[in-house]
N, C-alpha and C positions, 0 to 999 in steps of 0.2 A: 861466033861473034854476034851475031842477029838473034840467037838466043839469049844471052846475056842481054840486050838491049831492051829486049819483051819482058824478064824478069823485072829489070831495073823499072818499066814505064809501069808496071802493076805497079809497084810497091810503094810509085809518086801517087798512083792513084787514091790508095788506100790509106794512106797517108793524109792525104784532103780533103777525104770522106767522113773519119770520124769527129772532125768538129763541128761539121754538118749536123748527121747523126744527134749529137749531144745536144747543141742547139736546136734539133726538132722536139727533142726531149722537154728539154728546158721548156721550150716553147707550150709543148699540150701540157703540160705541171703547170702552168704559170694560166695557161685557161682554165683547168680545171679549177684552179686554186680560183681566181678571178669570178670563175660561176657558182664555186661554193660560197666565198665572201658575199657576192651579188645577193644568195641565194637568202644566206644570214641577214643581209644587212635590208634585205626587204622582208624579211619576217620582222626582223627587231623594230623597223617601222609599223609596222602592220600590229605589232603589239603595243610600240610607244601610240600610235593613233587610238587603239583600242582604250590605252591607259586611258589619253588625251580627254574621249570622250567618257571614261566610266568618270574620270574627274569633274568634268563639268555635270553629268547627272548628279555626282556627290556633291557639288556646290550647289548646284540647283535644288535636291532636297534639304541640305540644309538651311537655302535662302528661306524655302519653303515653311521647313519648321520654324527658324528663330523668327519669320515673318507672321506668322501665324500663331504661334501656342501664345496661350491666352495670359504668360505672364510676363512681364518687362524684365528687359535681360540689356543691362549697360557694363558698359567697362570705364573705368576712373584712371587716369595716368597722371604724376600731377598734377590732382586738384580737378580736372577738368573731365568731361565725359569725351571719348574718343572713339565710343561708340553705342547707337541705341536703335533698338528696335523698332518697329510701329507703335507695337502694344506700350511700350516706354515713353511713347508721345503721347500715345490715348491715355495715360493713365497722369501723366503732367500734363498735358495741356500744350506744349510748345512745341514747335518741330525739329527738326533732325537736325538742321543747321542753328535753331537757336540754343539746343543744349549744348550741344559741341562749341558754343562762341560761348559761355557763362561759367564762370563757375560751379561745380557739383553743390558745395555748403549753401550757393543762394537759394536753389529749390527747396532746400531742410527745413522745416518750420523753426522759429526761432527758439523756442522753448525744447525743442530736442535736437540744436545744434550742438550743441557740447559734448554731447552722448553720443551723438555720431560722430564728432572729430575724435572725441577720445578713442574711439573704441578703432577707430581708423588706425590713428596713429599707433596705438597699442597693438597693431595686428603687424601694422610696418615693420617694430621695435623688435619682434618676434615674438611675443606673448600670445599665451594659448587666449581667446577671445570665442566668444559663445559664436558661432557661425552665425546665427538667426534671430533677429529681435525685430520688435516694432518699433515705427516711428511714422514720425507726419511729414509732408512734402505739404508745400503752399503750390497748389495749383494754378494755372496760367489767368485763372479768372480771381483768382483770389482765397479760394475756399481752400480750407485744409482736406487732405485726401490724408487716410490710414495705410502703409505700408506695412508687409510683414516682406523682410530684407533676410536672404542667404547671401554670405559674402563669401570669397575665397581669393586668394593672392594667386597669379599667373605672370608666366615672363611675357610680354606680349612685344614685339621686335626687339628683343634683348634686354627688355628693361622691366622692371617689376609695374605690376597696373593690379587691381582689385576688379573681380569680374562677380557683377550683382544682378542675385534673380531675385523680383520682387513681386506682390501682388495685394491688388486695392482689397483691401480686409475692412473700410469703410463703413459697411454695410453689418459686418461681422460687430464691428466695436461700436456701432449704434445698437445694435442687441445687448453686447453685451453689458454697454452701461444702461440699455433699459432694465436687464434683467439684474445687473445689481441695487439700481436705486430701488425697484421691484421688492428684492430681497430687504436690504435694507429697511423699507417701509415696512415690510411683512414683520422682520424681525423687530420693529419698533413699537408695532402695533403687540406681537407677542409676548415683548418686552413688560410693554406699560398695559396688556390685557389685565381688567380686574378680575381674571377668572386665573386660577392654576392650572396652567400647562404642561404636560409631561411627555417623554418619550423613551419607551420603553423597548429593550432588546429583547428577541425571543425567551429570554430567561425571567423577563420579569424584573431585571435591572436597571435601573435608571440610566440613560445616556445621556438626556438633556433635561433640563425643567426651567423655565423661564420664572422671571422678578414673583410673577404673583404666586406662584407654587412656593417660593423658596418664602416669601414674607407670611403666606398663609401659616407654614408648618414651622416655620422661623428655621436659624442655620446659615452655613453656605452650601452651592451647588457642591465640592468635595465631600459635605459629609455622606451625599446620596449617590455620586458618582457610583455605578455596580456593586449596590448593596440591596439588601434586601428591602421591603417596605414591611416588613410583619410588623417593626415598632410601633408605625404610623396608625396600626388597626387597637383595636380596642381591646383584642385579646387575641390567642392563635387562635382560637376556636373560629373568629370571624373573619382571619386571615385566610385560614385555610377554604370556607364554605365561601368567600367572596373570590378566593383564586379558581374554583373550580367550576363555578358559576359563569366565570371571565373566561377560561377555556373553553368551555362550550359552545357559551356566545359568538366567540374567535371562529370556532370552527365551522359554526352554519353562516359566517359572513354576515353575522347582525351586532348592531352596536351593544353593548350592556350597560343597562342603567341602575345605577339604585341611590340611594341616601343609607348612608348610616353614619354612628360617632365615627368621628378619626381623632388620634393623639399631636399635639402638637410636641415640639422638641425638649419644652418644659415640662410637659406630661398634663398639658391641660387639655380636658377634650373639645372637642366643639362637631357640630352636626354638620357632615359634607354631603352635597352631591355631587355623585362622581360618574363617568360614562369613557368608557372607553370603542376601540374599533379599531383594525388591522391597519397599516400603513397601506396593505396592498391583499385581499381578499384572496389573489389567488397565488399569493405568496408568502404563506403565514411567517416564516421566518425572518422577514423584513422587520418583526416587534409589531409594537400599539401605541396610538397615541391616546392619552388622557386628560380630560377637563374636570376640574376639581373646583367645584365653588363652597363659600362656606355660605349656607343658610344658616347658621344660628339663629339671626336673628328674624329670619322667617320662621321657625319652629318655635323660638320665643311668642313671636307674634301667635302663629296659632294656640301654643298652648294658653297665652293669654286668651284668644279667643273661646277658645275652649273651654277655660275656666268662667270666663264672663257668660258662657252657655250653660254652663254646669250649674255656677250661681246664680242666673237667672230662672232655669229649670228650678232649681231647688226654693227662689226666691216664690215663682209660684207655685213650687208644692207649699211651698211655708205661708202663703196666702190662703190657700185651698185649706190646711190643716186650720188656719185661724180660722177661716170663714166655717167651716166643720165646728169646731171648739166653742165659736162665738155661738153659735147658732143654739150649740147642743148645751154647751158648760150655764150661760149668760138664762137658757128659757129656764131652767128647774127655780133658779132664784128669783126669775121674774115673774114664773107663774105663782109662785109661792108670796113674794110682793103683793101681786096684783089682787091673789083671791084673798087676801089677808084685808087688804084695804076695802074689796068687796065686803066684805064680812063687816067690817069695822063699819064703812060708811050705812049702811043700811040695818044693823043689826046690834049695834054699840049696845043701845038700849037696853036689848035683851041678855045680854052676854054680860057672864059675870066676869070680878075683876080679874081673876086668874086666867079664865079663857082670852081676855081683851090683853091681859101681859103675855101669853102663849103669844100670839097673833103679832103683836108689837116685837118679842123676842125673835119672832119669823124671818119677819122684815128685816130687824137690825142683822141677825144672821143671814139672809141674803144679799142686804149692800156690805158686810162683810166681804163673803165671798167674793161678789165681783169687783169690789175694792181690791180685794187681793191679787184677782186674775189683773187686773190692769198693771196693778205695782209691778210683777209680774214681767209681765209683756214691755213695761217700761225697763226694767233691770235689763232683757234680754235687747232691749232697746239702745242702751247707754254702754253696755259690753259691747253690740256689733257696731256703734260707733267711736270705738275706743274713750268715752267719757266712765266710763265705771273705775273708781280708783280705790287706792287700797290707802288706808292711814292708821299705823297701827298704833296702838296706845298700850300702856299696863294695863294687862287683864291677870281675871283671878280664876285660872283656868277652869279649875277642879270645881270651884262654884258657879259658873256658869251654865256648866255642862249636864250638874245635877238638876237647876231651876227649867234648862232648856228641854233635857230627856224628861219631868214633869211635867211641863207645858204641854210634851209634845202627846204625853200620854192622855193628858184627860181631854187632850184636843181629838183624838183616833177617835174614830166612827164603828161601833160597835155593831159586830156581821154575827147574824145568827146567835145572837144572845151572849159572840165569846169574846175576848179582848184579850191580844196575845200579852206576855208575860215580856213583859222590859228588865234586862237585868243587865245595871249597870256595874260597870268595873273603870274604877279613873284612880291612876298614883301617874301625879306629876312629878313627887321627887321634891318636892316644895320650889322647884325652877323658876324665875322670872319669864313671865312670857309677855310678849308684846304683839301683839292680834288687832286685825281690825272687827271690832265685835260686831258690826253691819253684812260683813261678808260671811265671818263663821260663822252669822246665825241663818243667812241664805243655807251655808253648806250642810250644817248639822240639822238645822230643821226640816229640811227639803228630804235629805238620808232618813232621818228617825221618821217621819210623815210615811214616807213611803215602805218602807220596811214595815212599819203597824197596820197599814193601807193592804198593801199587798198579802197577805197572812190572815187570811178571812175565815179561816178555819182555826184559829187560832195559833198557837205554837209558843216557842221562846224569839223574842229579840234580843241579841247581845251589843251589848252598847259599850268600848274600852278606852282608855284615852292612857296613852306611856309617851313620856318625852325620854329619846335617849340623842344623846350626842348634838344637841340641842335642835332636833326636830323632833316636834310631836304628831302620832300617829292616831289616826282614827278609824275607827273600824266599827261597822254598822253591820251587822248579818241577822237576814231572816231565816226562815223557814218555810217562805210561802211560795206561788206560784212561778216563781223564776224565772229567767229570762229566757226566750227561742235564741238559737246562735245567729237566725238570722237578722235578728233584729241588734244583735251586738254592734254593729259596725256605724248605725244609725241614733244607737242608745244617746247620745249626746247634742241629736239636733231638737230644735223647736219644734216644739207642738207633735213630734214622734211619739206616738205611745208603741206598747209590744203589742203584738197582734194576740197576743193572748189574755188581756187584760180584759173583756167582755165587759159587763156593766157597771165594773169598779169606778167610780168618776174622777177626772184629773184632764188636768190642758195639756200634758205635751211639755210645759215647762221646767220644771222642776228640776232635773237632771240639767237642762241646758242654762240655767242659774248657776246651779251647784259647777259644773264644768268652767263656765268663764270664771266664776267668783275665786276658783281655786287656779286657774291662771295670772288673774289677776296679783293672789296673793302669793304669785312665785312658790306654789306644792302644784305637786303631783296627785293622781286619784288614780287607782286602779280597780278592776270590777271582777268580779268572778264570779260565774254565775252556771245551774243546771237547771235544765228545764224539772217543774215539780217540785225542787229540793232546794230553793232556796236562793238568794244571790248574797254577796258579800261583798261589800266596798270597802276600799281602803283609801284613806284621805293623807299625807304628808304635810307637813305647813309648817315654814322655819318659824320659829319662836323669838327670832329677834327683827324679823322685818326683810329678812333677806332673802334672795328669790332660790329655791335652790337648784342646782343643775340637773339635768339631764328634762325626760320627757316628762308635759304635762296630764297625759292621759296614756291610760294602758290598760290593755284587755286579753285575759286570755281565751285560746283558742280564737284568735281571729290572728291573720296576717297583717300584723300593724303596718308595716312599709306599704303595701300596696293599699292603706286603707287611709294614709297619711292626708288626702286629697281631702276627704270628706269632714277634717278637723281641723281648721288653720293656726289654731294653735300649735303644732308641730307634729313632730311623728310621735308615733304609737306604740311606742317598742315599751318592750318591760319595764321595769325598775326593778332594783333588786331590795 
């Protein structure tokens, strides 16, 4: 029985133990757990502190930055600023508390209000909107200040706001309206330059050419836009030697100058100087610019002067030949005058009447002569002041010509005992001619004179006269000493004689008679001539008074064009 009691008292024991037990359990689970929570819940501190503080470094830089970068940064919510920087105050003028009380449109200058509301509200509406434009703000002192504005739309405490970064560009847009009115002026000035301006691409194409290029060559700027200029030159030959010339120059970095013809659009030439030079020396492919002026009438000018030199040169050779001529031609009839009157005054008495009519014949034959040299020198007188006129009358040709070739024969001065052989030849056809008999007898007598004159060894003279198609032709040929070729070019000035004429006498005039006289009377004269063998003139002269076309003089073997200078009558080319 006392056994059974011991069993029973264990098993009340054991019994009251295990809720113990369990609640000891319970108990170290419930610390444990308590010191892991603890554990967690002061790191998660320890982190949120760490947050607490990296956050305030991150508000602190960025107070830092939006405080500091050097460009204004506002936010707009309606209508009004709700937030702005320093630099947004420095750059308006007003401070943080007066922007945030005002209106945004009041600082707008008034002139680019509209453009800023518009573009505002069009960014509201949801329209794509250029982010970044300029405009003006009226400063706190009154001046306008230049903005260049990036805008963008942000939720800012749940509600839509426009968040703006701006920057004073003031400074910017004083340059750059100096540098356009700059332009401007430049291009005004290039515009209204009376010189032609051009600008050329590495090809030699035209990119730009201002007023005065374009009125010089006439046209518009598209006809030149990237073409060529070879039409502008005078030929390709000069196109090409002034393109290579123009490389060269490009390439050692020196400007190139020259003058030559250039074509206008009509195809009139006129005389340019022109100079070009690289845009950029050590950039040849940047192109060239060129200044193009026209001197015509500077080259006019000189060649004027140049001819006032030329004919004043000539004017005193032609002085110097008279003063020669006078001296030489005037003493043979004066000493002949003079000793003749000697003779007479002192010797009358003794001198029979034949010898006293020889001596009287002397005289009248010497104021002959120089009667004649002055008429002469007048004729050439009255041609170079255009007084010599032509007035033709009915003439009877064929008769004339024979009484004139007899005159002019027993008028020749007989050389070495011989007197050449005049043989004429005249069928007019029985035609009407109308002539100024004053001037054909300058022409024809001066020809036949000289042709008997020159022929001192005697010979034939051919003397012909033909009208066909109603010009009649005259043709004068000797046989005597002929012309030097160099003396051809000159044959037709005053007081010129050939350098081969030695002591034959004559003034120099005679040809320069016969030249005007046959200009006058609208014909042509052509000459041909060999040294030793003779010269041959040919005379043309309309037969009713009318001038005929083409040239008044012509010479062969000489280059008439380039000798055209020395004849103002015209150029010198052939006739056929």
């Amino acid at each position: 029985m006392n056994t059974c009691n011991r069993n029973g008292v264990a098993t009340d024991v054991a019994v009251r133990r295990e809720p113990e037990i369990c609640l000891n359990d319970l108990n170290r689970q419930l610390e444990s757990r308590i010191v892991e929570r603890t554990t967690e819940l002061s790191e998660r501190g320890e982190a949120l502190e760490t947050a607490r503080h990296a956050l305030r470094d991150s508000e602190e830089k960025y107070r830092l930055v939006i405080e500091n970068v050097r460009e204004g940064i506002a936010l707009v919510q309606d209508g009004c600023m709700v937030f702005a920087n320093p630099r947004a105050c420095e750059i308006t003028g007003y401070s943080t508390e007066e922007l945030y009380s005002i209106e945004f449109q009041r600082i707008v200058h008034p002139d680019d209000r509209e453009q800023v509301l518009s573009r505002h509200q069009r960014r509201l509406g949801g329209e794509t909107v250029e982010p970044r434009y300029d405009f003006r703000v009226v400063h706190k002192d009154g001046t306008a200040t230049w903005l260049e504005v990036g805008a963008v739309l942000i939720q800012w405490e749940g509600r839509i706001a426009t968040l703006c970064f701006f920057t004073d560009i003031s400074a910017r847009k004083q340059l750059e309206g100096n540098l356009r009115r700059t332009l401007v002026e430049r291009e005004t000035v290039l515009e209204h330059s009376m010189v032609g301006i051009a600008f050329l691409n590495p090809e030699g194409r035209v990119h730009w050419a201002n007023r005065g290029m374009l009125e010089m060559f006439g046209g518009r700027l598209d006809d030149y836009l990237d073409r060529s200029l070879e039409s502008l030159y005078s030929s390709r030959e000069a196109y090409l030697r002034v393109g290579g010339e123009v490389s060269s120059a490009v390439r050692a970095g020196q400007v190139y100058e020259t003058e030559l013809q250039l074509r206008r659009c009509n195809g009139a030439m006129f005389w340019g100087s022109i100079s070009g030079k690289a845009v950029n020396p050590a950039d040849l492919c940047q192109g060239t610019v060129w200044v193009v002026l026209d001197i015509s009438a500077r080259k006019r000018a000189e060649a004027d002067v140049q001819a006032a030199l030329a004919q004043q040169k000539e004017l005193n050779h032609m002085k110097s030949r008279f003063v020669s001529m006078t001296s030489h031609e005037f003493r043979t009839p004066l000493s002949t005058i003079l000793s003749s009157a000697e003779l007479l005054r002192h010797y009358s008495e003794r001198l029979e009447k034949k010898e006293r009519d020889g001596l009287f014949d002397g005289i009248e034959t010497g104021v002959m002569r120089m009667t004649q040299m002055l008429d002469d020198v007048l004729i050439i007188g009255q041609a170079d002041a255009g007084r010599l006129e032509c007035s033709p009358v009915a003439l009877d040709l064929e008769r004339f010509c024979r009484e004139l070739a007899a005159e002019s024969e027993v008028a020749a001065e007989e050389v070495a005992g011989l007197r050449p052989e005049l043989r004429i030849d005249i069928d007019t056809g029985g035609v009407p001619v109308a002539m100024d008999e004053k001037l054909l007898r300058h022409i024809l007598g001066n020809l036949l004179s000289n042709a008997l004159k020159y022929s001192p060894d005697g010979g034939v003279v051919d003397f012909s006269v033909r009208i066909e198609d109603c010009v009649a032709s005259f043709v004068v040929a000797d046989q005597g000493i002929g012309i030097p070729a160099g003396d051809l070019p000159k044959l037709f000035e005053s007081f010129h004689r050939a350098t081969n004429v030695g002591n034959i006498p004559g003034t120099g005039l005679g040809l320069a008679i016969v030249s005007r006289s046959v200009a006058v009377h609208g014909g042509r004269i052509k000459v041909e001539s060999e040294l030793g063998r003779g010269a041959r003139f040919t005379v043309k002269l309309p037969v009713s008074g009318l001038p005929l076309a083409g040239c008044e003089v012509s010479m062969s073997g000489v280059d008439s064009c380039a000798s055209c200078e020395w004849f103002e009558a015209g150029c010198l080319r052939q006739f056929e």
